[in-house]
N, C-alpha and C positions, 0 to 999 in steps of 0.2 A: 870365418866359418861358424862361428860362436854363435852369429847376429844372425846366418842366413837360417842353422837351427832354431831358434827364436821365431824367426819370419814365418819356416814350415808348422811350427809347434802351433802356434795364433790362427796360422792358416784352417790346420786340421780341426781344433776347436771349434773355429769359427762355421765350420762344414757343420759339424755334428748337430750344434745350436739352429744353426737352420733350418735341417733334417729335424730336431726335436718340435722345432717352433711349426712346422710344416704338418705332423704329425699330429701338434695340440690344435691347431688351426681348421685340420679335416672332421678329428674328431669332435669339436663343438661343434664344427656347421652341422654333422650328423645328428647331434644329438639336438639342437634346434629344430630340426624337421621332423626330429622325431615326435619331441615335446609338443611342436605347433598341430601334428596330424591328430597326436593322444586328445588334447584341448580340443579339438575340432570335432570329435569325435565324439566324446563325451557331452558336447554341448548338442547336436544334433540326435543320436542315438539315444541320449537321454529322453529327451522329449520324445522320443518314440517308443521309450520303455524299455529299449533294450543297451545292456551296457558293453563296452568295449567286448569282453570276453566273451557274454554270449553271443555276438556279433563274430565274432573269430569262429566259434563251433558252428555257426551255421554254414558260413562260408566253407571251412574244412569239410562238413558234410557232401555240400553241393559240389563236391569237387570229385568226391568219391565216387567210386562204381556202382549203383545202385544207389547214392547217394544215403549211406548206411556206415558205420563204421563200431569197433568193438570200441566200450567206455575209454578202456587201459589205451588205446589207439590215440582217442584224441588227449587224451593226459599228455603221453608222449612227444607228440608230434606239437600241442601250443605248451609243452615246457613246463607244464601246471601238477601240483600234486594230483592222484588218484582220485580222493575226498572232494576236490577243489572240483575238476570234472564232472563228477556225480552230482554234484550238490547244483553245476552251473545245468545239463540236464534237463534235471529233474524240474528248475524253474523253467526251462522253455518248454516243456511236457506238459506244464500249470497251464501255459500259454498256448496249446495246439500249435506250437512249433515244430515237436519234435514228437516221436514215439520209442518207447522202450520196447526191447524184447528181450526173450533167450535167443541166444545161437542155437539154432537146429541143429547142429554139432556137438553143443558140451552146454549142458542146463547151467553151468555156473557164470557161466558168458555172458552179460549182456549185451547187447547192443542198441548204438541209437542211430534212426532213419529220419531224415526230414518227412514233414507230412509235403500235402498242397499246402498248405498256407505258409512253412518254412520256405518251400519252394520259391514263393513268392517274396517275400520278402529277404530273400539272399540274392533275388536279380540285381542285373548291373544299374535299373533304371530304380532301384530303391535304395541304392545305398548311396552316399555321399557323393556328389561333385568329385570326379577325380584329379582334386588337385595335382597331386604327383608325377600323374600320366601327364598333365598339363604343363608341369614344369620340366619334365623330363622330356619334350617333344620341342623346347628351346633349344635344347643340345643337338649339335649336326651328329648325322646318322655315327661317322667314324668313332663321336663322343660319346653317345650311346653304347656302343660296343666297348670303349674301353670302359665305361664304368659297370656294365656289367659284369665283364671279368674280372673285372675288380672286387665288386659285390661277392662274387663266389667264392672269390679268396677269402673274403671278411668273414664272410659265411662261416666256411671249415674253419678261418683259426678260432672262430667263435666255439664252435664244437670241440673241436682241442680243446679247449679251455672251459668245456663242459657248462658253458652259458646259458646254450640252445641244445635240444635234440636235433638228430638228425631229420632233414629234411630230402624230399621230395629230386636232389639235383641230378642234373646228367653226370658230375664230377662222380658220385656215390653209386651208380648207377648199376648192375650185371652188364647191362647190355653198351657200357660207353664203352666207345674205343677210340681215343682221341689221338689225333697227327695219323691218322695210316693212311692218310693219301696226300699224293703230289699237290694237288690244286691247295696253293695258298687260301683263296674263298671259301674251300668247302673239306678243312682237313681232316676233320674229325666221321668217325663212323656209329650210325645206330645199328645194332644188331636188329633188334627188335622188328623196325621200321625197315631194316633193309637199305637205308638210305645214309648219303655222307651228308652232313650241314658246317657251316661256320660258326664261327663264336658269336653272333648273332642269334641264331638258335637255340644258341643252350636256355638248357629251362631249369629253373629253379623250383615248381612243384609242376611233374610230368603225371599225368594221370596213369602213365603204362611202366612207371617204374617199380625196380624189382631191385630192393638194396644187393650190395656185392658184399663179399667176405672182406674182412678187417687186410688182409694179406693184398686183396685183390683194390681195393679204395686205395693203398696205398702205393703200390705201383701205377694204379692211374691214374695218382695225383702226379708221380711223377714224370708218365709220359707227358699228360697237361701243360706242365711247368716248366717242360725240359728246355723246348726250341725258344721259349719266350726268355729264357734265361741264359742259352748259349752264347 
């Protein structure tokens, strides 16, 4: 009995160390692809004048409704000081990238709008070769899906852990309502949209989202989580 204790004890060990070494193992390959996208970026964008970050403001720009957004907005959402925002701006304003304004609503507001010429240079045919979509499109469709749910996990516990601000995702969403239909393909519900889609679908920055209350994010994490985990 002694030995077979022993045997389980090694065993379970032996589990854990796997799971650790499994977990060190994801996390460098992430952060290699990180580090190779950052490098790729900087060598290419440099030359173009523009640096990683102001390269992120425009795109966030171009993404928004009027393609406009309040300073405090994009601080928030690229995770950056206040100061840091303003300051990145005010250099793409030097550059006829962007333009400053007051909010018509409250003079203390400002906002920034891409011009045309931000326009243009936040298109998909001026920014970089998308390696990622390229390496991502090696993966068969079913792997796709799973590492995208996966991503959205990584996501929130990133934000848990108060890394990242929140983001744009269907998980954060008002209008998510994940699992309330039958069809394994298409369980989830858009309020919004009217429409059910699959885990396929989900999106990580939705142009029609509309953040949920702290109370509400978290009961539909747990609807999200529930069936995957039953």
């Amino acid at each position: 009995m002694a030995e077979l204790r022993v045997l389980n004890k090694e065993k379970k060990s032996s589990t854990v160390q796997d799971s650790a070494a499994l977990t060190s193992q994801l996390a460098a390959g992430l952060e290699k692809i990180g580090l190779a996208m950052k490098s790729r970026t900087w060598r290419r964008e440099g030359r173009a004048g523009l640096g990683p970050l102001q390269r992120q403001v425009l795109t966030l720009l171009q993404s928004k409704p009027e393609q406009r957004a309040r300073v405090s907005t994009v601080a928030n959402e690229l995770a950056v000081r206040l100061p840091t925002a303003s300051e990145v701006i005010a250099t793409l304003e030097r550059k006829q990238l962007v333009r400053r304004r007051h909010d018509t609503t409250d003079r203390r507001v400002v906002v920034a709008q891409l011009t045309a010429k931000g326009n243009r240079a936040s298109t998909p045919s001026s920014r970089m070769p998308d390696r990622l979509a390229t390496a991502t499109g090696a993966l068969s469709e079913p792997e796709q899906v799973v590492l995208l749910t996966s991503l959205v996990k990584m996501i929130r516990s990133l934000q848990e852990q108060g890394e990242i601000s929140a983001t744009r995702m269907c998980v954060s969403c008002q209008f998510f309502r994940p699992n309330q239909h039958a069809s394994p393909d298409r369980p989830h519900h858009c309020d919004y949209l009217k429409a059910s889609f699959g885990d396929s679908s989900l999106r990580l920055n939705c142009q029609v989202y509309e953040p949920a209350s702290t109370a509400q994010v978290n009961q539909t994490w747990e609807n999200f989580i529930g069936s995957r985990t039953a």
